[in-house]
C-alpha positions in Angstrom: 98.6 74.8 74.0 99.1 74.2 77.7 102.5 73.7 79.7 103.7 71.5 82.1 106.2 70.4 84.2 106.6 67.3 85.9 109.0 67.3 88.6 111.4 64.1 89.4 113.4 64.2 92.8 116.9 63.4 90.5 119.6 65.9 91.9 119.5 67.2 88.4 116.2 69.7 89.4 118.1 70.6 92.7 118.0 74.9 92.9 115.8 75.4 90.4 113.4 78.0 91.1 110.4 76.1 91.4 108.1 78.8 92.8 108.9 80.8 89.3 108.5 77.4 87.1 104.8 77.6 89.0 103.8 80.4 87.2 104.8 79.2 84.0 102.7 76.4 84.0 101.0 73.6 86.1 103.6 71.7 88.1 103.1 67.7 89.1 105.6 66.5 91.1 106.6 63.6 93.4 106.4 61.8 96.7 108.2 63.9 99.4 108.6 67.3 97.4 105.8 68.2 99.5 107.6 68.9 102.3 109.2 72.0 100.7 106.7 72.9 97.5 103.1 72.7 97.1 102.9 71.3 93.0 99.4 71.9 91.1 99.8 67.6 91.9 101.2 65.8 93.9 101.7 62.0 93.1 102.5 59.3 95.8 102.5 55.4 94.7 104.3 53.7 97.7 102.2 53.1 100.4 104.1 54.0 103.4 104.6 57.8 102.4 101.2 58.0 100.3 99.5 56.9 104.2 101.7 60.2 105.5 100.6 62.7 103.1 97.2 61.3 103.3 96.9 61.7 107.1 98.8 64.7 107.2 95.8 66.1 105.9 97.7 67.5 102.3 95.1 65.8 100.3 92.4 67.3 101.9 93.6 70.5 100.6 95.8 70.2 97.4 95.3 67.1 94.1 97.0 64.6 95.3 97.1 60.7 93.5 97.8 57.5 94.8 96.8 53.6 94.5 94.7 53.1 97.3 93.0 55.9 98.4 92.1 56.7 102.5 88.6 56.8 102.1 87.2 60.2 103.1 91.2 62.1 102.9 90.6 63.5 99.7 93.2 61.2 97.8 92.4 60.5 93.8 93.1 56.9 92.7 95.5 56.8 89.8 94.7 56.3 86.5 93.8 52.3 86.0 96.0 52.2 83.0 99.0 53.0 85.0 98.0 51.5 88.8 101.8 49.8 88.7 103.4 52.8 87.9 105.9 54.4 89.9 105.3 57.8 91.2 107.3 59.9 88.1 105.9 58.2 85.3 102.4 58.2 87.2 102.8 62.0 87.1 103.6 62.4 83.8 100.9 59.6 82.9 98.1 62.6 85.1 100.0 65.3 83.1 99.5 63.9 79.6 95.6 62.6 80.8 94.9 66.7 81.5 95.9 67.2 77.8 98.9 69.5 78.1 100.6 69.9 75.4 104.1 70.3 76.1 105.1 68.4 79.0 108.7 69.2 80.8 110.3 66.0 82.6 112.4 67.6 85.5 114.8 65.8 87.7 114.0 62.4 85.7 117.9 61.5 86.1 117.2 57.9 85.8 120.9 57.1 86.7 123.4 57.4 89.4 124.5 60.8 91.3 128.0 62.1 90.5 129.8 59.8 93.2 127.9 56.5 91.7 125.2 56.5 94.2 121.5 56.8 94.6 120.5 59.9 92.6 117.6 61.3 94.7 116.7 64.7 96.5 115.5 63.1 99.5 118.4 60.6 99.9 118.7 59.7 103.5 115.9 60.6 104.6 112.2 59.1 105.9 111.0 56.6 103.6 114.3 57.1 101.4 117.6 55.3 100.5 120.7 56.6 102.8 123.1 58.5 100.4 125.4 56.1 99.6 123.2 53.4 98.3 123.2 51.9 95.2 121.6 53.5 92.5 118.1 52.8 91.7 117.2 50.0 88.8 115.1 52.1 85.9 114.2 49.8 83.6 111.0 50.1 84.4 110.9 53.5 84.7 112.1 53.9 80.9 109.4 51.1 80.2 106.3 52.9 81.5 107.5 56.7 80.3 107.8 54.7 77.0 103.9 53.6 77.5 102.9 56.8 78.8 104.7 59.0 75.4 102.8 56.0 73.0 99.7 56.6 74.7 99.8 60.3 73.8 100.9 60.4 70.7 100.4 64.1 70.1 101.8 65.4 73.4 105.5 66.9 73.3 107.8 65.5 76.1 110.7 67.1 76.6 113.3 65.7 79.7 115.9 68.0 80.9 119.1 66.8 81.3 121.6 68.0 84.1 125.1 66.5 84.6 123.5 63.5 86.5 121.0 62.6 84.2 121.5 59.4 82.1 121.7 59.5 78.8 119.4 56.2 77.8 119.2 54.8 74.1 115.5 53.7 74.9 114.5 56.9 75.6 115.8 58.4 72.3 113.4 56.1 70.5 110.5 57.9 71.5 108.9 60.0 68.8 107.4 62.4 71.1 110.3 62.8 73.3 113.4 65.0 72.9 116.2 65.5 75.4 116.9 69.8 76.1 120.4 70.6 78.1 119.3 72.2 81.9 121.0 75.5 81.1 119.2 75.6 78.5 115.8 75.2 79.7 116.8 77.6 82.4 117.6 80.2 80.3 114.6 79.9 78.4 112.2 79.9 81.8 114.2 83.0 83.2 113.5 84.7 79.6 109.9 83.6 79.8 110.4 82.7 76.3 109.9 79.8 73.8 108.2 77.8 76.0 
């Protein structure tokens, strides 16, 4: 059975040593986590930062997935069955489609930041919310992980959750998806074990 992990930009993931997680398994991850880590994939779904990665000349070189394609970048369409996805449950929707079978959600807060405020890495800056914003609605978000985890029915998902990470009744309806504690998981990636 494969491994991977699919990286959200919630604070949760923040100091996590992604480079080591790499070698664990293959890494999809999100919008502007380029600018500090190359993932196995990258996924990108609103235009204005899926154009910049695109011209930056990143998909030319590395897997990278997004709506509507630059013809001749490089850029992969996303799958059709989740075109109106966001970007993190786009990723985990490629993940699942490569036929891992045990799929890490990382950084998938899905809920506000300790002060009560938009929970993202990138907070502030381009194409990003300033800090103290409002969090982020995530309905959605909960609807289309829900589709992606019914659509693989035999995949193992398995969000960690960090001390900003919501704790969401929908989510623990999911057959195929169980909730892990970060120090856990981080424990077990330092041992190499259980994985």
């Amino acid at each position: 059975m494969t491994i991977a992990f699919v990286l959200g930009n919630g604070v949760s993931r923040s100091g996590l040593p992604l480079e080591h997680i790499k070698t664990l398994g293959k890494v999809y991850g999100c919008n502007a986590l380029y600018r500090e880590f190359t993932p196995d994939v990258l996924v990108a779904t609103d235009r204005p930062i899926a154009q910049l990665i695109q011209e930056t000349g990143y998909s030319a070189r590395h897997r990278f997935y997004t709506r509507k394609p630059i013809p001749g970048l490089g850029a992969v369409a996303v799958p059709k069955e989740y075109y109106g996805f966001s970007s993190g449950p786009n990723a985990v929707g490629i993940a699942a489609k490569d036929q891992h079978g045990r799929i890490y959600l990382i950084g998938f807060d899905m809920g506000p930041n300790v002060h009560n405020q938009f929970n993202n890495m990138y907070a502030g800056t381009e194409f990003y919310k300033p800090n103290d914003s409002r969090p982020t609605f995530t309905g959605n978000w909960v609807k289309q992980l829900t589709t992606v985890a019914k659509d693989h029915p035999d995949t193992e998902f398995i969000r960690i959750c960090g001390n900003t990470t919501a704790r969401l009744p929908e989510l623990d309806r999911i057959k195929n998806l169980t909730h892990e504690d970060l120090s856990t998981f981080v424990m077990r990636i330092n041992n190499q074990k259980d994985l």
